[in-house]
Residue frames relative to the residue before (quaternion, step in Angstrom):
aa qw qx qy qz dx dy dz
X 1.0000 0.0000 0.0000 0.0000 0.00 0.00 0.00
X 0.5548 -0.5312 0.4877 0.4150 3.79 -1.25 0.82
X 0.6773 -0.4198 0.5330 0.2846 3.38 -1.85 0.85
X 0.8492 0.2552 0.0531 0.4593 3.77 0.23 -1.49
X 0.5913 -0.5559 0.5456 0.2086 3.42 -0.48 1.54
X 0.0487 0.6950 -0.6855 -0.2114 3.88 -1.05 0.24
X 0.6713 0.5487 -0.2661 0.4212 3.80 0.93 0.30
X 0.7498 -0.3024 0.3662 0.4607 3.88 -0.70 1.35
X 0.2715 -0.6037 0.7161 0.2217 3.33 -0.45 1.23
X 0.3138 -0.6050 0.6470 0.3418 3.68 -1.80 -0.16
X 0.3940 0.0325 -0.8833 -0.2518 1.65 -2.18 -0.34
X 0.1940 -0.7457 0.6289 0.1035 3.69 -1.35 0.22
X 0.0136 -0.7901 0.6109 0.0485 3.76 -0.49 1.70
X 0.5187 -0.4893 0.5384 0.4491 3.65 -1.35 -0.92
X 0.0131 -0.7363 0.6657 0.1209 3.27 -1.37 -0.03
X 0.4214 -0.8207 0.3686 0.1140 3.45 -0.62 1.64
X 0.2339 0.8492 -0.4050 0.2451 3.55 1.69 0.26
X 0.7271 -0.5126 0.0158 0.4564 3.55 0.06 1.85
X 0.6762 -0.0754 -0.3057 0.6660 3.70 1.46 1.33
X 0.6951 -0.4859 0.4748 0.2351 3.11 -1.78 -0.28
X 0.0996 -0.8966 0.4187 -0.1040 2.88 -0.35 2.30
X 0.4107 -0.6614 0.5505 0.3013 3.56 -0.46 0.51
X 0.1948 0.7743 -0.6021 -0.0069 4.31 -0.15 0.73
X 0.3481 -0.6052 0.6316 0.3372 3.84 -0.85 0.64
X 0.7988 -0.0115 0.2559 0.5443 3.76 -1.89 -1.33
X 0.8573 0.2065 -0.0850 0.4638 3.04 -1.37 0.76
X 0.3536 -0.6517 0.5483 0.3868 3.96 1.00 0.29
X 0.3318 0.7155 -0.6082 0.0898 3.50 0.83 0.85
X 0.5087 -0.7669 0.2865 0.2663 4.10 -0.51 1.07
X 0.2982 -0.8226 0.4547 0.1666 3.52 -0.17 1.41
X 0.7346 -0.2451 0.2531 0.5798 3.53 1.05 -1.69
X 0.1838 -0.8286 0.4712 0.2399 3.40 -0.58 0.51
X 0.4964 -0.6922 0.4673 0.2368 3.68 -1.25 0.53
X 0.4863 0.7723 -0.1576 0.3771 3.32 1.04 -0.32
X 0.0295 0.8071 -0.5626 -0.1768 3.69 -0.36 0.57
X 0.9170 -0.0185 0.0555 0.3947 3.41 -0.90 -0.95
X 0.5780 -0.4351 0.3820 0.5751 3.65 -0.74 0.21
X 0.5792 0.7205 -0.3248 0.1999 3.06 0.72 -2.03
X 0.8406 0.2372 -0.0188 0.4867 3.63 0.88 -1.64
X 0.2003 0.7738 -0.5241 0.2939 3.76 1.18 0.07
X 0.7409 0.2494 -0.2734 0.5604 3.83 0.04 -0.87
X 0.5814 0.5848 -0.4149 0.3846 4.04 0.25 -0.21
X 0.8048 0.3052 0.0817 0.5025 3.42 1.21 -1.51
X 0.3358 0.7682 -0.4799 0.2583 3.41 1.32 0.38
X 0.6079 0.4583 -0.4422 0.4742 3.68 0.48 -0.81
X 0.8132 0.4101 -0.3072 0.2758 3.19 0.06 -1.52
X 0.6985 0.5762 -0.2787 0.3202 3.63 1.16 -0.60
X 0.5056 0.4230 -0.3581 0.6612 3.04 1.63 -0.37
X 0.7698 0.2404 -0.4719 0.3561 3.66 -0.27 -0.17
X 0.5428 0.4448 -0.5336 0.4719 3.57 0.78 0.52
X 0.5729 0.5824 -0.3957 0.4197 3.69 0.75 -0.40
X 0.5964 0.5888 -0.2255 0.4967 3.46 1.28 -1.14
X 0.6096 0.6678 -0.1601 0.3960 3.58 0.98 -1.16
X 0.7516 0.2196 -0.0490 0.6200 3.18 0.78 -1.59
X 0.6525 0.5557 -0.4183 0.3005 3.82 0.94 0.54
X 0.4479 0.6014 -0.3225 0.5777 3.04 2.28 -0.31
X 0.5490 0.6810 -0.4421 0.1983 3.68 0.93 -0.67
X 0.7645 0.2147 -0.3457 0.4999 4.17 0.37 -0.09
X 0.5025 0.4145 -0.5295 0.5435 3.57 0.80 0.64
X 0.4049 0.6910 -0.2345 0.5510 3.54 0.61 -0.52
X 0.8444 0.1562 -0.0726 0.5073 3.68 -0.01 -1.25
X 0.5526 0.2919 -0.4776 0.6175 3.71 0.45 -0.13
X 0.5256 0.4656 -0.6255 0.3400 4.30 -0.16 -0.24
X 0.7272 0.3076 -0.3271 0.5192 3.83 0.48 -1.75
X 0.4814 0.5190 -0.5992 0.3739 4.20 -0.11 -0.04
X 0.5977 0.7291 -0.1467 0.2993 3.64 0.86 -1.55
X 0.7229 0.3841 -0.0266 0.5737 2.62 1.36 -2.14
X 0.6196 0.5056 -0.3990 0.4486 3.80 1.00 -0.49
X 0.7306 0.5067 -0.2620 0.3753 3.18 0.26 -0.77
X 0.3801 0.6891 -0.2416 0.5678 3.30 1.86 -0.61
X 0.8366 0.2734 -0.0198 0.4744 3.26 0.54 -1.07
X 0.4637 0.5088 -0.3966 0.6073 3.19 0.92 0.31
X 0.7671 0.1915 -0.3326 0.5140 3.74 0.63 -0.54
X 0.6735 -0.5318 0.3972 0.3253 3.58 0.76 1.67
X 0.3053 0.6456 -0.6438 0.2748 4.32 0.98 0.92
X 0.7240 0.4876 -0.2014 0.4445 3.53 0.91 -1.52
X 0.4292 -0.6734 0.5259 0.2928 3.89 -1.23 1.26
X 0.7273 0.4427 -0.3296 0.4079 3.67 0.97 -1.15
X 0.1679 -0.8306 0.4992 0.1807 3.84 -0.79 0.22
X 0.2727 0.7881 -0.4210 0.3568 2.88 1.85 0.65
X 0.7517 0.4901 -0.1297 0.4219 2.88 0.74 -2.53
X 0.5742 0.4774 -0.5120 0.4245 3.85 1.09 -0.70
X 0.6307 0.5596 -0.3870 0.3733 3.85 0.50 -1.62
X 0.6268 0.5738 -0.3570 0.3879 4.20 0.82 -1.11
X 0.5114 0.7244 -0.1814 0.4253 3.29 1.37 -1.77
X 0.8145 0.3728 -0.1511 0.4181 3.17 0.48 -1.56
X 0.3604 0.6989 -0.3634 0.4996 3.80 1.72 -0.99
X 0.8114 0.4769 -0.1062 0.3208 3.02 -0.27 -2.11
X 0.5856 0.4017 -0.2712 0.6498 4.22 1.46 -0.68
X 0.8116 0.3409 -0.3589 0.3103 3.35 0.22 -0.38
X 0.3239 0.6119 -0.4481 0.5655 3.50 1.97 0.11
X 0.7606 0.4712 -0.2173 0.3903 3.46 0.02 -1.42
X 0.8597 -0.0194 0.1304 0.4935 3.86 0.67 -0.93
X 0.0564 0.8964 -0.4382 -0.0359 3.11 0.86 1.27
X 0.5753 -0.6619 0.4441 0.1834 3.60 -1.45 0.54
């Protein structure tokens, strides 16, 4: 894996600013869940729990790094979930 992150360091919160933003450090703005005014009251649950979703997302990745590597020293019975693990980092930060 690369030395230097190319993604928003985390932590990563929301900010509820007339939808459901995604803001790294500094509420600095990552992505926003949220479509039009028009639909904002139609789609509130779901946008905030997608907003939630993709804020767990670099805690989230260092957990399945954690868990690969875990599994690489043969902790984990399935060698599926380690091989998926590994898929799923190399989507995220490829080499």
């Amino acid at each position: 894996m690369t030395d230097k992150i190319k993604h928003t360091p985390g932590p990563w919160g929301i900010s509820l600013i007339a939808s459901a933003h995604v803001v790294g450090p500094n509420n600095r703005g990552i992505c926003s869940t949220g479509g039009y005014q028009s639909n904002l009251k139609d789609y509130h649950n779901e946008n905030l729990a997608n907003a939630r979703l993709i804020a767990a997302a670099p805690e989230m990745f260092e957990l399945i790094k954690r868990l690969a590597f875990c599994a690489g020293l043969d902790f984990f019975p399935d060698d599926d979930d380690a091989e998926k693990a590994r898929e799923i980092i190399e989507r995220i930060d490829p080499r």
